[in-house]
N, C-alpha and C positions, 0 to 999 in steps of 0.2 A: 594526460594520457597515462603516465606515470602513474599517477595515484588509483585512478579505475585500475589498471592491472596490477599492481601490490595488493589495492583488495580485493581483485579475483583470485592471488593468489594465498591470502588469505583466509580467505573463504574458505577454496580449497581444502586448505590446510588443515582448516578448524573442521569438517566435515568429515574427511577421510581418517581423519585419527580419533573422532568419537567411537565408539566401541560399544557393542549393548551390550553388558554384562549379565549372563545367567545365572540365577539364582539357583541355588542347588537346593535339591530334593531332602529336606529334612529326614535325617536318619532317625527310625525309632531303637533308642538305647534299651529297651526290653523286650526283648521277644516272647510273644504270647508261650507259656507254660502250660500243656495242657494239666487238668487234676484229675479224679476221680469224678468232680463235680461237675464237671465240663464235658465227660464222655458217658455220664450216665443217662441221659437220655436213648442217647443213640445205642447203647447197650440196651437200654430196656423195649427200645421199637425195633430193634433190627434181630436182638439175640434169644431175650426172656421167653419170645414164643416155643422155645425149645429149650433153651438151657435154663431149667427154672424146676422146681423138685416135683409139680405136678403135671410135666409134660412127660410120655412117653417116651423120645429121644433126650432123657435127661440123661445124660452122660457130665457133662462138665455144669456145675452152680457155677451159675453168672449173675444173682441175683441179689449180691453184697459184696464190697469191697475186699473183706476177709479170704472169701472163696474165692472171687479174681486170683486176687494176690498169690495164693495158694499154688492154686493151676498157676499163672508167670511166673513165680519160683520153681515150679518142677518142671515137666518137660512142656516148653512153652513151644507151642507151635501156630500162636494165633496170628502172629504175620505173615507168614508162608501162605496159612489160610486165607487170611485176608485179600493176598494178591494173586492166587491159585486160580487158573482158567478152567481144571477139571472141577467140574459139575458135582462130582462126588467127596470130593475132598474141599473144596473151597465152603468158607462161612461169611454171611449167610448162603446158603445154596442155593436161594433162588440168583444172589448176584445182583441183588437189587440196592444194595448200599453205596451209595451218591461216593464219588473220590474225593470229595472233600473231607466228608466223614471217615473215611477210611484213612483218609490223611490226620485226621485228628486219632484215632484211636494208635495207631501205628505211633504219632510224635509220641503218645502218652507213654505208650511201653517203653518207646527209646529213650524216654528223659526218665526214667526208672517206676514207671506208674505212681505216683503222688497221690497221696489222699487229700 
């Protein structure tokens, strides 16, 4: 009788103190860097239809790195735009640029716009 209940309680024992151990979520030690090369598409389908030398609303060239650069060195106002809910001031104007992508262009200007 003895021995059945020593091994029930070790049983027990061995049971209750096994543990699952979670495995953690691998940290990625680079965070994606947007470049110039990374947001030029999305410049050239969201922006180029207007900011581009043979549009009519050509106002700011967006159609080379040079000229970005240019305009973000002087009065940079394209994240305001970006996040801007007035119709007349926000770029694009239609509004139709995904938040991912705006997230990408945004990160690029904040980590210094990279070529």
């Amino acid at each position: 009788m003895r021995l059945i209940l020593f091994s029930a309680l070790l049983l027990a024992i061995l049971f209750t103190s096994c543990k699952k151990e979670e495995i953690p979520e691998p940290i990625d030690p680079t965070p994606q860097v947007e470049t110039y090369s990374s947001v030029k598409t999305i410049l050239e389908s969201s922006c180029l239809g207007c900011h581009s030398p043979n549009q009519n609303a050509y106002i700011v060239d967006l159609t080379n790195y040079e000229s970005i650069k240019n305009y973000l060195d002087g009065t940079n106002t394209m994240i305001d735009r970006l996040n801007s809910d007035d119709e007349f001031y926000r770029m694009p104007p239609s509004g139709n640029l995904s938040d991912a992508d705006k997230q990408k262009l945004i990160d690029w200007i904040n980590d210094g716009y990279l070529e």
